[in-house]
Residue, then its C-alpha position, 0 to 999 in steps of 0.5 A: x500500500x503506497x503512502x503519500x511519502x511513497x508519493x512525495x518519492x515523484x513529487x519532489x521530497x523537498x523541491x522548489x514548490x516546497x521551498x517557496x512555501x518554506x521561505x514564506x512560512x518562515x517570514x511568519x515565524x521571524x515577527x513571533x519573537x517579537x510578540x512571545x518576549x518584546x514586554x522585556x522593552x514594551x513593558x520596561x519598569x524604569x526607575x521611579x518615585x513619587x510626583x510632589x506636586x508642591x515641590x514644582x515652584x522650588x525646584x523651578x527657583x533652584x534650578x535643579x533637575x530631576x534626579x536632583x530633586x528626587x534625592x530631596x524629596x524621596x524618603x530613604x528605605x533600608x535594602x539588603x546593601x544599603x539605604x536607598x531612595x523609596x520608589x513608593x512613598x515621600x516624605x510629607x512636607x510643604x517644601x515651600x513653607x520650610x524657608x530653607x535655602x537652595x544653597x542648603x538643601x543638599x540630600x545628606x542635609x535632607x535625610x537628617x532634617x525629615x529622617x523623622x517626617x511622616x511618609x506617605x504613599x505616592x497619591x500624586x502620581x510617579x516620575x519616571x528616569x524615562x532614559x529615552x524611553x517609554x512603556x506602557x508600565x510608564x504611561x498607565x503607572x503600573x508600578x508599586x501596588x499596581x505592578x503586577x498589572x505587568x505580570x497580567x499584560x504578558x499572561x493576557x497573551x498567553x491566555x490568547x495562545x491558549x484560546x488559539x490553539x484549541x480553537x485554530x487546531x480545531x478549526x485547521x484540522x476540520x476545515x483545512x490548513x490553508x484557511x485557518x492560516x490565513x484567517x489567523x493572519x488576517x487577525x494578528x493585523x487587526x489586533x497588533x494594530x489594535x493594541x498599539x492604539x489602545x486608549x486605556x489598560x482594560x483595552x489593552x488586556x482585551x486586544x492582547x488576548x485576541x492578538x494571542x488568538x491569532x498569532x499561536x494558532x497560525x504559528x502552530x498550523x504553519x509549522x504543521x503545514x510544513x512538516x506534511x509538505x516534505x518528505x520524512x528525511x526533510x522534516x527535521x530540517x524544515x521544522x528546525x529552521x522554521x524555529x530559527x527565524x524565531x532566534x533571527x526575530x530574537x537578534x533583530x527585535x533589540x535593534x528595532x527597540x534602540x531605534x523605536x524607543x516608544x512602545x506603541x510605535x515599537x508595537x507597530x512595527x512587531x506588527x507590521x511584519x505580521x500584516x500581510x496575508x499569504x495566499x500562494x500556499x496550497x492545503x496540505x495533500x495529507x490533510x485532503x487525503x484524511x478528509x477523502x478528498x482524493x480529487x483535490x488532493x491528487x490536483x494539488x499533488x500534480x500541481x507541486x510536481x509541476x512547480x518542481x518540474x517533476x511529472x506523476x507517472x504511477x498508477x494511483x488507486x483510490x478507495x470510493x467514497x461509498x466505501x470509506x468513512x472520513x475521519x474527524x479529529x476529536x480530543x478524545x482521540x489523543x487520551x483514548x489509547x493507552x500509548x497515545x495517552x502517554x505521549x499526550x501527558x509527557x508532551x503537555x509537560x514538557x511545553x509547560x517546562x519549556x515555555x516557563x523556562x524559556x520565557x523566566x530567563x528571557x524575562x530575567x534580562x529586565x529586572x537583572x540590572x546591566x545594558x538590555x539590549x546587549x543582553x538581549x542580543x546576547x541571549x539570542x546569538x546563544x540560539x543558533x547554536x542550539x539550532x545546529x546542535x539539533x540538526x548535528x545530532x537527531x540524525x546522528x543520535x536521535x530524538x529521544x536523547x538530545x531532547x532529554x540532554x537539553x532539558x536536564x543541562x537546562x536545569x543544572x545551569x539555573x542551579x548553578x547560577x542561582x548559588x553562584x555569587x555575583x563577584x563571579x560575573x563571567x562564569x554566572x553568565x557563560x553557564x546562564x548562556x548555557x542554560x539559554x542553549x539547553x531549553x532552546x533546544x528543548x522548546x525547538x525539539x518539543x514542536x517537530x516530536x509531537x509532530x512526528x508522534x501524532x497521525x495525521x487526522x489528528x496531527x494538528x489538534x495534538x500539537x495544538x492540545x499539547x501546546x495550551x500547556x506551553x500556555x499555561x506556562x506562559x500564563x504562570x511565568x511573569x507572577x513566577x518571575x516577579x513575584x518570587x524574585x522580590x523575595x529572591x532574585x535567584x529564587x526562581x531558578x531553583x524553581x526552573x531547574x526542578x522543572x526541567x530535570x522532571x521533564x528530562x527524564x519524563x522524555x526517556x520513555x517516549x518513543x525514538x522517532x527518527x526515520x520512522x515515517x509520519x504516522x497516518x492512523x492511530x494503529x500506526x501509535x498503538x501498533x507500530x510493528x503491525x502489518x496492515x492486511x486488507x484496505x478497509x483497515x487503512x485511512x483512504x488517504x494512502x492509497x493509489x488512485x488507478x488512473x495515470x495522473x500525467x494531465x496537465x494541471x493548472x497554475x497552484x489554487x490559492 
């Protein structure tokens, strides 16, 4: 019984058809970055402290300038080190009724004079150290009792991905590939825009979320479109690289903040590279195929074998449509099966590991001190290396054990520069560089593994099923980070070496996947070993038409 890999042996297993769609598809995968992390610069928290309404008339007789006068009326607060000046309160004093000098009111003069003056919070409003710079954190003042307002913009998105992958992995797996895709894209438009213009914080939550909708489900739905493309040997590569763009938009994403320092403006131009609809792919063969729509699959195929100036030559024999029964995706179908049952639970908790992880070291940049967007790029030139290494040794290896490697060296470097002391800088950064290196690989190899363990009636809803852990993990990151870092800073590392070496050893009893063809039905997962006796016992989707396909086709539908 011939399959379509079997099929894709005439077509071109990775021709220029193939290599069209993949460069367009990888164009959607470079803007995700700046989507997944850009709250490290859209959502900076500059240092701040409380407006003092009646200061503005002796600041403005003094002459002094805005770090001058916060040292004047800012209340010093005890820290682990040193005193330093309170970000949430002031002293309350009527400056221009306390008849000193200018020439006198020097900060140490201050400290000694109103050590003993009531405080009070900051009910005037803040003053920024803007740098050049602005968030949203500065325009909605979301500091102090509100800042976890910040923890709450990057969980909206995630609650969005959630939203997204069920409802887009549904919707590409019943009504096809193509235009779960395009109506993603047609979305992730409309709302970036939406949330760049947003007029008020409770606006800016609703669009976000919508903006999340979008973006994960047409992520997910084109990476799977890829992987059905291409034949078997080719699937690695593709989904690697697709990832890649991800790391390229990592590198780009901190130049394009130095030049955009406004935060709406920042956002439209992430969304920009978003906006645009790309109509020259065709639906995934494999996916018609599932559905019995043999006609239209076989169209499609000889329309690929044209673009890549190959011609269908053998004898296609199909089952009627009388005879077969389509079949339909179904969550139940992913937890049913004992070994589909396993896989399902095991991939859930390595996209929680990897999404937490991932996002908690990238997020780490803005509260860690030291120049951002240095750092940033830093931490993204540490992803390419991940992609090689990937490429290097699934072929060579496998899956199961560089996937595993990945997370348990991901969870020994966040040990080790948790315990690590701050005198020993360079070695604290090359083993977190290191740690950024394992879980990259990990998250990179997580997609294209629950990609190979699915059938392909069922292919897209798994991935999106499994990826609403990456999600919740997405959701649970910023309050993990923030809130675990006031007590300690090295506090939430602990938390992500445990998780990773969890889902180290949880990826040991999966399956190894390499050269193994995609599988096409559930047997194919319960019984990989089984031999197939009689038609009936098959999916439609792999069976050879009787009549010789060598007409001419037409251009490739859009």
């Amino acid at each position: 019984m011939t399959t379509f890999d079997d099929i894709l042996e005439e077509t071109g297993k990775f021709g220029l058809c193939q290599k069209r769609i993949f460069g367009l598809l990888c164009l959607v995968s470079m803007p995700f970055a700046g989507v997944y992390v850009g709250i490290v610069f859209q959502g900076f928290t500059p240092e701040h402290w409380c407006r003092d309404p009646g200061l503005n008339q002796l600041s403005e007789n003094c002459g002094w300038g805005q770090l001058e006068t916060r040292r004047h009326i800012v209340s010093l607060v005890n820290d682990s080190a040193d005193a330093i000046h309170a970000q949430c309160e002031r002293y309350e004093v009527d400056w221009n009724d306390t008849g000193l000098a200018c020439e006198v009111m020097k900060a140490e003069f201050i400290s000694i004079s109103f050590s003993r003056a009531p405080v009070l919070g900051c009910k005037d409003g803040w003053e920024y150290d803007y740098e050049g710079r602005t968030s949203f954190v500065t325009e909605f003042d979301l500091v102090c009792g509100n800042s976890w307002m910040v923890d709450m913009f990057q969980s909206m998105l995630n609650v969005g991905f959630l939203a997204g992958s069920i409802v887009m992995g549904y919707l590409a797996d019943r009504f096809g590939r193509k235009m779960c895709f395009l109506l993603s894209n047609l979305l992730n438009g409309v709302a970036g825009i939406l949330v760049a213009i947003s007029p008020n914080y409770i606006a800016l939550l609703v669009f976000r979320v919508l903006y999340g909708f979008g973006v994960k489900g047409g992520w997910v739905t084109a990476y799977v479109l890829i992987t059905e493309l291409v034949g078997v040997e080719y699937r690695r590569m593709v989904g690697v690289l697709l990832q890649m763009f991800f790391s390229v938009g990592i590198l780009i994403l901190p130049l394009i903040a130095y030049l955009i320092p406004n935060w709406r403006w920042l956002q439209v131009a992430i969304t920009v590279k978003q906006f645009y609809l790309i109509q020259f792919i065709p639906e995934s063969p494999r996916w018609l195929l599932s559905q019995n729509n043999i006609r239209k699959a076989v169209h499609i195929t000889g329309q690929i074998a044209k673009e890549n100036g190959k011609t269908l030559s053998k004898n296609i024999e199909t089952l009627t449509g009388d005879n077969t029964d389509i079949t339909t995706a179904s969550f139940l179908d992913l937890i049913r099966t004992p070994k589909m049952r396993k896989y399902t639970f095991i991939l859930m908790f390595n996209w929680f590991t990897s999404a937490v992880v991932y996002q908690g070291l990238i997020m780490r940049l803005g509260i860690q001190g030291g120049n951002v967007y240095v750092d940033f790029l830093i931490s993204g030139v540490v992803e390419f290396p991940a992609a090689f290494l990937i490429l290097f040794t699934i072929e060579r290896i496998g899956r199961r054990i560089p996937f595993a490697t990945a997370n348990i060296v991901s969870g020994v470097a966040c040990f080790v520069v948790a315990f690590t002391p701050d005198s020993l800088l360079w070695f604290k950064m090359f083993v977190a560089c290191i740690g950024r290196l394992g879980i990259t690989m990990a998250f990179e190899m997580v997609v294209f593994v629950n990609t190979e363990l699915y059938p392909t009636f069922v292919r897209n809803l798994g991935v999106s099923a499994c990826s609403t852990l990456c999600d919740i993990g997405g959701i649970v990151a910023p309050f993990l980070l923030y809130r675990l870092a006031v007590i300690w800073l090295e506090l939430p590392l602990i938390i992500f070496g445990v998780i990773a070496f969890v889902a180290g050893a949880l990826v040991l009893m999966l399956p190894e996947t390499k050269g193994v063809p995609l599988p096409e039905t559930i047997d194919d997962i319960e019984f990989p070993n089984r031999k197939k006796e009689s038609p009936g016992e098959t999916q439609p989707m792999m069976n050879l038409l009787s009549t010789d396909v060598t007409a001419v086709v037409k251009p490739l539908d859009v």
